[in-house]
Steps between C-alpha positions, in 0.01 A plus 500: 500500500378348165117555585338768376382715860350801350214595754158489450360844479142369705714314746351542828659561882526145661688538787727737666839392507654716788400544824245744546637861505455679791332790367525768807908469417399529110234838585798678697795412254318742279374210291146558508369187635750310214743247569729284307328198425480146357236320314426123321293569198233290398703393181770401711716806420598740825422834503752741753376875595787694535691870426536506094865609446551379163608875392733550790692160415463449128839679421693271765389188454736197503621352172223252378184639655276683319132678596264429210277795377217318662712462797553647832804442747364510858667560813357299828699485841701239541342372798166457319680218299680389754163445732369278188822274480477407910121434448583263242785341640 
């Protein structure tokens, strides 16, 4: 990736990307109404809601990756990803 993809702070929501979360599952997993979740941005870039867990992995990640001080590494289940690729496909 030569292109410069930094996001654009006013970006706005354009569409969600995942299905719709079913947010009675979301309420009782002690979530409070929040769900993993997947979003274009209006700049093109894709914004993902997820559990921030860049402390709990930053002394065990693999050779060559690296978590920027204006980073965060976020965890999303699998089969939110996984729900994207076979709507694409």
């Amino acid at each position: 990736m030569s292109q410069d993809r930094r996001p654009d702070e006013s970006a706005t929501f354009v569409r969600r990307i995942t299905k719709m979360p079913d947010a009675t599952r979301c309420a009782l997993g002690g979530l409070g109404g929040s769900c993993p979740d997947v979003w274009e941005l209006s700049d093109g870039n894709v914004a993902i809601v997820g559990r921030d867990l860049t402390e709990a992995y930053s002394g065990r990640l693999p050779d060559g990756v690296g978590v920027a001080s204006d980073e965060r590494l976020v965890v999303v289940p699998r089969e939110l990803l996984a729900n994207i690729l076979d709507d694409a496909a």
